[in-house]
C-alpha positions as a Markdown table, in Angstrom:
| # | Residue | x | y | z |
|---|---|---|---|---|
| 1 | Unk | 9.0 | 45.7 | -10.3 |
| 2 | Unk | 5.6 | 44.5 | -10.8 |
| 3 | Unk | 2.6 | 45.8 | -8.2 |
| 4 | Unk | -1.0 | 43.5 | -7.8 |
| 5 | Unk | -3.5 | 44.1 | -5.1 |
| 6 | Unk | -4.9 | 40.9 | -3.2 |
| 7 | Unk | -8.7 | 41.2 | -3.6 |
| 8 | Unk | -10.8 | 40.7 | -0.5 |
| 9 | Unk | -10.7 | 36.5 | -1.9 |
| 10 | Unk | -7.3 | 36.5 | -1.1 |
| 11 | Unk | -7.0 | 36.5 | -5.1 |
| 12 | Unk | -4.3 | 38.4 | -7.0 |
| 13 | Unk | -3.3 | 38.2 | -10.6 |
| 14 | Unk | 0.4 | 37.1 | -11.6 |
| 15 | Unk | 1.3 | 39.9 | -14.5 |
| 16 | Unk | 1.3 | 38.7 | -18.2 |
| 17 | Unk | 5.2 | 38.9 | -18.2 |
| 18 | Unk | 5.8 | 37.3 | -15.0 |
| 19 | Unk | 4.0 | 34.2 | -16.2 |
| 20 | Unk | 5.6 | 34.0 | -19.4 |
| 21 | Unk | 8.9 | 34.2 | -17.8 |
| 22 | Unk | 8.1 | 31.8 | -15.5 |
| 23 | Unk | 6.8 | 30.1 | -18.4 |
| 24 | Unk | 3.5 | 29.8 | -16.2 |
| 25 | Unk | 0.3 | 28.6 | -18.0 |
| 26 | Unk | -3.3 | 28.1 | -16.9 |
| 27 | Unk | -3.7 | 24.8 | -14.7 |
| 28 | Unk | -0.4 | 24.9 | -13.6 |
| 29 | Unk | 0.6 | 24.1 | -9.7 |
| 30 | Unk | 2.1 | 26.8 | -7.8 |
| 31 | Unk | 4.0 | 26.5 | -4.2 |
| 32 | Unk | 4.1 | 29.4 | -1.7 |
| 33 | Unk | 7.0 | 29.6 | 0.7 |
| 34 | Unk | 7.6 | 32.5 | 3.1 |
| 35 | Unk | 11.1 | 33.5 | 4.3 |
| 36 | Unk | 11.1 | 36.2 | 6.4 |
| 37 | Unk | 8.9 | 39.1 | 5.0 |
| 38 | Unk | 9.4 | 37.8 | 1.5 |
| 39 | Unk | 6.6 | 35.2 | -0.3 |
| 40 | Unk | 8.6 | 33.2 | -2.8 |
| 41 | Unk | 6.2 | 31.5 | -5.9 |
| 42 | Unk | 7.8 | 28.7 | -7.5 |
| 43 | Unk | 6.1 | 26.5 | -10.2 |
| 44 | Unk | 5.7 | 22.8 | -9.8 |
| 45 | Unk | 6.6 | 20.4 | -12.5 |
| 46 | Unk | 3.5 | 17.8 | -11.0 |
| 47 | Unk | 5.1 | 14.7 | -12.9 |
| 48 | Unk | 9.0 | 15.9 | -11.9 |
| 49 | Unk | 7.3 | 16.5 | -8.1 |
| 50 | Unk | 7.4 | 12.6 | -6.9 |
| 51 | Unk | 6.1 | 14.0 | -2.9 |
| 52 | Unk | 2.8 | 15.4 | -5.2 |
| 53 | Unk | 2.7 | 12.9 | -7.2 |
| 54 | Unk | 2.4 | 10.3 | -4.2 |
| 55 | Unk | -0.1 | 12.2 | -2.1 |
| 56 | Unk | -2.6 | 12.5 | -5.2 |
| 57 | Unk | -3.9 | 9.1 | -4.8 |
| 58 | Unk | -5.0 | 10.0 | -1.0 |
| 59 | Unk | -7.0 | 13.3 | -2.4 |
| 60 | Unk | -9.2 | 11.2 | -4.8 |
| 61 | Unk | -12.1 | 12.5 | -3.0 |
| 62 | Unk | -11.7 | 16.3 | -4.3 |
| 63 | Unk | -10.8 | 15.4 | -7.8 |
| 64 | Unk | -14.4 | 15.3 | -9.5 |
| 65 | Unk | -15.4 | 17.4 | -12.4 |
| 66 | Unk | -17.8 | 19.2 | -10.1 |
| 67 | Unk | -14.6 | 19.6 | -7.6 |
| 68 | Unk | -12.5 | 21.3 | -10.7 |
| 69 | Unk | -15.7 | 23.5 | -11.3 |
| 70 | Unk | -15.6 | 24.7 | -8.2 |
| 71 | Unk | -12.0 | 25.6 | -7.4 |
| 72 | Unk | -11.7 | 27.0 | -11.2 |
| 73 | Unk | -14.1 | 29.8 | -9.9 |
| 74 | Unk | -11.6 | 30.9 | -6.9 |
């Protein structure tokens, strides 16, 4: 078992060998899904996810370099 605190951002960090199981790198898309008490992370494969990958066009107005900036920093 692996143990992370959530700092007062609501930011945690996923441990080193969690992510390389996961095979989880920087930039990658990450779903959250709650059953029960439980918070299940699951990596998205963005070209594999068609639903993402049809909403992106509608979300063109957050997807400027100074938009990526900002979000990096979270």
């Amino acid at each position: 078992m692996h143990i992370a605190r959530i700092t007062a951002k609501g930011q945690t960090t996923i441990p080193v060998s969690i992510r390389k199981a996961a095979h989880m790198n920087t930039g990658d898309t990450l779903a959250f899904e709650l059953k029960g008490d439980h918070v299940i992370i699951r990596k998205i494969k963005s070209p594999a996810d068609e639903y993402l990958k049809g909403i992106e066009e509608t979300l063109s107005e957050w997807s400027s370099p100074e938009d990526e900036e900002a979000w990096n920093a979270l």
